[in-house]
Backbone as a ProteinNet text record, in pm:
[ID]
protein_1_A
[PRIMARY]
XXXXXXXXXXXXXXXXXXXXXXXXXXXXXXXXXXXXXXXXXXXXXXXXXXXXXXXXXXXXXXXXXXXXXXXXXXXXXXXXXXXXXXXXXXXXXXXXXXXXXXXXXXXXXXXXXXXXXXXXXXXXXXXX
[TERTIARY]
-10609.3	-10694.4	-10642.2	-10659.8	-10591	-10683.4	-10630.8	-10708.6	-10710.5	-10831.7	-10853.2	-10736.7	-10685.8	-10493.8	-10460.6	-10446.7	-10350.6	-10463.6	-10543.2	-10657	-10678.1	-10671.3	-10645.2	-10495.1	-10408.4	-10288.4	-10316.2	-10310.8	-10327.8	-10419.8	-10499.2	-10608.6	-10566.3	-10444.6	-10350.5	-10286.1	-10202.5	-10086.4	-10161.2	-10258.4	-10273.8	-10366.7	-10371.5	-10469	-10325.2	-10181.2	-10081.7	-10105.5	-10186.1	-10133.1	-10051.9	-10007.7	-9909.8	-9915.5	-9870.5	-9941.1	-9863.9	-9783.8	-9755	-9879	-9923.1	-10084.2	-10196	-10236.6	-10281.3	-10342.7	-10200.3	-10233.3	-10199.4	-10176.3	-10174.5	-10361.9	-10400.8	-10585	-10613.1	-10601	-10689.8	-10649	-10533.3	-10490.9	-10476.4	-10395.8	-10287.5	-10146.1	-10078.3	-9981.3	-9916.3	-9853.6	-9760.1	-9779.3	-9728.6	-9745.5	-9865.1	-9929.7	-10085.3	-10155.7	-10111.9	-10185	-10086.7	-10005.1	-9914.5	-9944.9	-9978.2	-10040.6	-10168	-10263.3	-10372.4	-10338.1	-10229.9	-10203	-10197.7	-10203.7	-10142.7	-10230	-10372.7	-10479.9	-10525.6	-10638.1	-10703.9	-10832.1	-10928.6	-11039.1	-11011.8	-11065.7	-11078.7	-11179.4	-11192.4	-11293.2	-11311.8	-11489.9	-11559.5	-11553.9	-11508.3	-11524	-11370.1	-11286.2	-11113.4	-11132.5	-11174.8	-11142.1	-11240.3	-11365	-11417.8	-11338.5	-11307.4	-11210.4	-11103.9	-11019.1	-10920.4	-10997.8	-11079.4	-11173.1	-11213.6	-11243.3	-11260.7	-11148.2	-11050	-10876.2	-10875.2	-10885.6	-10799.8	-10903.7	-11028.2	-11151.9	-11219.3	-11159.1	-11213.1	-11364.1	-11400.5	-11552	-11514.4	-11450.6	-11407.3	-11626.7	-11692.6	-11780	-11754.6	-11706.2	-11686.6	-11574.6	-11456.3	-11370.7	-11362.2	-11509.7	-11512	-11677.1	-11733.8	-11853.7	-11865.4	-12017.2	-12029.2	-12001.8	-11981	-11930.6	-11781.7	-11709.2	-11553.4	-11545.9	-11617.4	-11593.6	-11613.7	-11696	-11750.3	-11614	-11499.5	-11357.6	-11256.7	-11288.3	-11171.1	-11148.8	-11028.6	-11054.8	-11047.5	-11206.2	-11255.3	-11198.2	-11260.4	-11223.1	-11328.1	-11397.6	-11546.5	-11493.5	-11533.2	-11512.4	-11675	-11601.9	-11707.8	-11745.6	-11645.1	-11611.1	-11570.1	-11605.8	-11533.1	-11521	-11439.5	-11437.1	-11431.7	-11531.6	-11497.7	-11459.2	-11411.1	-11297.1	-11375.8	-11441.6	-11505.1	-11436.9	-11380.9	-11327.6	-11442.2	-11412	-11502.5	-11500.7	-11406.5	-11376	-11449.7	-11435	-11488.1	-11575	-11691.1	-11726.5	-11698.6	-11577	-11491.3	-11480.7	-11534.6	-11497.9	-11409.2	-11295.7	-11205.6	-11247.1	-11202.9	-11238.7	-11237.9	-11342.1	-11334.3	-11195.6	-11194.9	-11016.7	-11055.1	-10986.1	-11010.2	-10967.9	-11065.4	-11005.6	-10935.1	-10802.2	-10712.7	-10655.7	-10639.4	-10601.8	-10447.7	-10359.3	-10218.5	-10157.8	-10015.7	-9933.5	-9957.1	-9939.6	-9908.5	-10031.1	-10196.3	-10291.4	-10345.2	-10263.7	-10301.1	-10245	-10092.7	-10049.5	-10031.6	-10150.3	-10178	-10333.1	-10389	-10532.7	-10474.8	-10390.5	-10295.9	-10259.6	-10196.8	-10200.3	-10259.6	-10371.1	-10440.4	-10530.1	-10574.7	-10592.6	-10504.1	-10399.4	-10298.8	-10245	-10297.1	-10362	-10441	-10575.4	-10674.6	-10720.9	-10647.4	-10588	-10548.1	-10418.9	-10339.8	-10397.7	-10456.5	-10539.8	-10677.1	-10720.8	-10830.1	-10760.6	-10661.3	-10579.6	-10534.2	-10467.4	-10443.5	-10562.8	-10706.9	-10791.8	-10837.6	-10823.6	-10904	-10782.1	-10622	-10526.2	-10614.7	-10648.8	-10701.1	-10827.4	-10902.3	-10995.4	-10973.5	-10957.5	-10873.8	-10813.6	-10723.9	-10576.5	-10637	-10662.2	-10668.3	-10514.3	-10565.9	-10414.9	-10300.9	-10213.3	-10059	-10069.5
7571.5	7465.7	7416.9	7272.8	7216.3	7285.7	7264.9	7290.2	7194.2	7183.3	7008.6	6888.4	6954.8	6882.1	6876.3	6890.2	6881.2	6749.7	6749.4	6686	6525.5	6565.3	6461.1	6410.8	6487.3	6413.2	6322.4	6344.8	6273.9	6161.1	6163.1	6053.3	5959.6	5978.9	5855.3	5807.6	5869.2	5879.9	5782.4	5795	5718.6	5567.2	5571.2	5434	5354.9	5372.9	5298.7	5264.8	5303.5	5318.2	5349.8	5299.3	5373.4	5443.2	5586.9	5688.9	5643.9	5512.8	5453.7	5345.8	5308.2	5215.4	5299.9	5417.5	5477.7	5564	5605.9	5719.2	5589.4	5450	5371.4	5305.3	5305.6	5273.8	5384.8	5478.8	5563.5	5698.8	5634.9	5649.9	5768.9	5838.4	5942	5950.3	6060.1	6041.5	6113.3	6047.7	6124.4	6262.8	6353.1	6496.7	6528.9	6478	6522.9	6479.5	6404.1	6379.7	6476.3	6492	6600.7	6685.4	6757.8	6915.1	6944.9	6798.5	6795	6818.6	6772.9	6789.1	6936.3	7049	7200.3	7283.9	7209.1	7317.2	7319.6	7426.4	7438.3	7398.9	7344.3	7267.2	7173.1	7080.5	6961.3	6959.5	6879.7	6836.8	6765.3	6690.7	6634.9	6487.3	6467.3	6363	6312.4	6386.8	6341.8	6244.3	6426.7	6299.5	6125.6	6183.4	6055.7	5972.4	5934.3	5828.7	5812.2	5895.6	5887.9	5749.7	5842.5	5741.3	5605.9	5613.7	5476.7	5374.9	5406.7	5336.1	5364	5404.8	5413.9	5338.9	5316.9	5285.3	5380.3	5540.6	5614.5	5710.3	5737.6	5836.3	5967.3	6064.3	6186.3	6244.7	6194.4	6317.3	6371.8	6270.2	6359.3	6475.1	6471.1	6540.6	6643.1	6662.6	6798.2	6843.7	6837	6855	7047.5	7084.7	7176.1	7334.6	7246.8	7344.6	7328.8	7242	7277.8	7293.5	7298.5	7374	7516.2	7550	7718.4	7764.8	7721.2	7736.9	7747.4	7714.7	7673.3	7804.1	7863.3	7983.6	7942.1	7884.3	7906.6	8040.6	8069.4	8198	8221	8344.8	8356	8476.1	8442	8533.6	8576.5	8695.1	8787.1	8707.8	8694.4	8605.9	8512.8	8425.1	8295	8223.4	8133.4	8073.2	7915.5	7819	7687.4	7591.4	7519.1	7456.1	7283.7	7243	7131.1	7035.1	6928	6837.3	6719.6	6744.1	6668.4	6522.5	6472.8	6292.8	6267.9	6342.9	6331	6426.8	6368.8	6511.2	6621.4	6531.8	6615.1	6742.9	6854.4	6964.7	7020.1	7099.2	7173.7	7297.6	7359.5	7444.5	7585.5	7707	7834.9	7862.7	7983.8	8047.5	8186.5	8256.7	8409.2	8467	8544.6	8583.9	8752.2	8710.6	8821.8	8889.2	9018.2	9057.3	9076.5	9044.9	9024.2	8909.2	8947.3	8798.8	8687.3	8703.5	8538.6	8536.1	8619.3	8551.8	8474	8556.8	8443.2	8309.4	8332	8188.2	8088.6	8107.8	8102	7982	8078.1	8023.3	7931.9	7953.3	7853.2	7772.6	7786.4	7652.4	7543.4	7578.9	7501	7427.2	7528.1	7489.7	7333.1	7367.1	7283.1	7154.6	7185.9	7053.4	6976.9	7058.8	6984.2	6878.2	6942.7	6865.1	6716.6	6775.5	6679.4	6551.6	6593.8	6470	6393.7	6463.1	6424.5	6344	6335.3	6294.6	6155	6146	6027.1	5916.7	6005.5	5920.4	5876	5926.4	5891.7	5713.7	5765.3	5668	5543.4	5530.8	5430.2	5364.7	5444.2	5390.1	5303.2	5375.8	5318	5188.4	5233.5	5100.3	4996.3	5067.6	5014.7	5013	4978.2	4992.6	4930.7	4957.1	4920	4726.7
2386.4	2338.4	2203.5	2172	2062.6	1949.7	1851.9	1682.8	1666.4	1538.6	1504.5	1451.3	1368.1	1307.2	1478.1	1560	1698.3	1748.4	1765.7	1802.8	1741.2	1577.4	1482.8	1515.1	1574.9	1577.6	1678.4	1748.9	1927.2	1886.9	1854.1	1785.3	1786.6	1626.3	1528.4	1652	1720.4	1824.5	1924.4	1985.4	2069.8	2044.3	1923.7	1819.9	1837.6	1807.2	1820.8	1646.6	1570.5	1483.3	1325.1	1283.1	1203.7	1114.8	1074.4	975.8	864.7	843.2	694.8	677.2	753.4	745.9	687.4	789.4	788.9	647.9	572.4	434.5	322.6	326.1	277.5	246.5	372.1	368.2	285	337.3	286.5	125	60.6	-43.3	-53.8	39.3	42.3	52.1	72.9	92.4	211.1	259.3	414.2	426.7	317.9	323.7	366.9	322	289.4	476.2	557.5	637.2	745.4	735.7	803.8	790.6	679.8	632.1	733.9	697	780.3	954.1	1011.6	1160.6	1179.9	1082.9	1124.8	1132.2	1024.2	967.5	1110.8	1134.2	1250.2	1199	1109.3	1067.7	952.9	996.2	911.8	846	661.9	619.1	736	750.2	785.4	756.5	581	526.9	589	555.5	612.7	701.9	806.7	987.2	1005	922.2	935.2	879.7	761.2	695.6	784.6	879	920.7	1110.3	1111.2	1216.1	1167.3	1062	1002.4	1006.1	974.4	973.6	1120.2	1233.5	1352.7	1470.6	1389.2	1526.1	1635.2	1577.9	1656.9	1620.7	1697.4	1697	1729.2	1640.7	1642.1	1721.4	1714.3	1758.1	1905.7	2013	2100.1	2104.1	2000.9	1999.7	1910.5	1833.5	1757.8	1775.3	1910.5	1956.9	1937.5	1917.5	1903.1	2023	2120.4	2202.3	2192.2	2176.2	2145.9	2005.3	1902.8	1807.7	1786.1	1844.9	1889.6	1948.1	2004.3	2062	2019.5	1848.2	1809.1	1694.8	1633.5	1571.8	1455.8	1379.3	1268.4	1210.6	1025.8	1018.4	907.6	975.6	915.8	753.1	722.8	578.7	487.4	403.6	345.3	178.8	147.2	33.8	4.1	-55.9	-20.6	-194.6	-221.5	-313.4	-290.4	-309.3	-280.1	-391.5	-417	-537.7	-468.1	-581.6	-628.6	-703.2	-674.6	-753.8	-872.8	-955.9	-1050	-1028.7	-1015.1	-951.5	-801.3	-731.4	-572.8	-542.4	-450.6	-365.1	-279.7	-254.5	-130.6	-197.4	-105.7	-128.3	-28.8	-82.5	19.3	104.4	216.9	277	202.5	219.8	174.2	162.1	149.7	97.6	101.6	184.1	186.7	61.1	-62.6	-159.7	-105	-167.5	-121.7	-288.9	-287.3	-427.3	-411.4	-278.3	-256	-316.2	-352.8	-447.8	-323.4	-190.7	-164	-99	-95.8	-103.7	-225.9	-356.5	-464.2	-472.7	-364	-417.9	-309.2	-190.7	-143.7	-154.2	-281	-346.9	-401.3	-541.6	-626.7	-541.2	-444.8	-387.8	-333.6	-275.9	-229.8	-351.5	-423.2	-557.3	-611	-587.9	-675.1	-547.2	-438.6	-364.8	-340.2	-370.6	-377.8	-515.3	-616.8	-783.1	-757.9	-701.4	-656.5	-574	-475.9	-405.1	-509.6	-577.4	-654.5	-729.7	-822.1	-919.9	-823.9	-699.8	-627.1	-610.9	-573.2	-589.3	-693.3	-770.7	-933.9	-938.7	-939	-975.7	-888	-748.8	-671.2	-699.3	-778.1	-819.6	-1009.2	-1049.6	-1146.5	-1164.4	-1078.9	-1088.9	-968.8	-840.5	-675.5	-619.3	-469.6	-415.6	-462.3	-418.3	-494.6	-440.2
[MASK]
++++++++++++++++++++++++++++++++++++++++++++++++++++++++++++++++++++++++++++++++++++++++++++++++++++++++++++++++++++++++++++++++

């Protein structure tokens, strides 16, 4: 069974169109919507925006019985990372006391920065 990034891919893929249109609307960048094709859950807010640019209604394709399918990953602890510019909040993060669960955290950390910082520039400046 697909994960949601496999799911979200097929989406774009069969809208015809283009993921330079695409992270252009919605003021990202290429990496960033690729990264999104691998995760196995999506923000909520993402796929919607990404539905918004493509004309699609992700609810039949992340319905609660094919989400019950998909391997979420339930955790004891969690840390969630709040961007001060946006509401978007990023997904939990298993806290791990191992080097590449920390840099692991650091990273995502230092992606979710990163995207906040792109939107702030768009609101700011606006599109190019």
């Amino acid at each position: 069974m697909p994960h949601q990034g496999e799911i979200l891919q097929e989406a774009i893929k069969s809208s015809g169109i283009s993921i330079t249109r695409i992270v252009e609307e919605m003021g990202i960048t290429r990496p960033t919507i690729y990264r999104k094709f691998k995760e196995d859950t999506i923000d909520y807010n993402f796929v919607k925006r990404v539905g918004d640019v493509i004309g699609h209604d992700f609810a039949n394709d992340f319905t609660v019985s094919l989400q019950s399918s998909l391997p979420f990953v339930t955790q004891q602890s969690t840390v969630t990372l709040r961007s001060p510019v946006t509401s978007r909040v990023t997904p939990p993060v298993i806290v791990d006391n191992s080097l590449s669960g920390q840099l692991l955290v650091l990273q995502n950390k230092y992606i979710a920065l990163l995207e906040a910082y792109n939107e702030l520039l768009l609101k700011v400046y606006g599109p190019r």
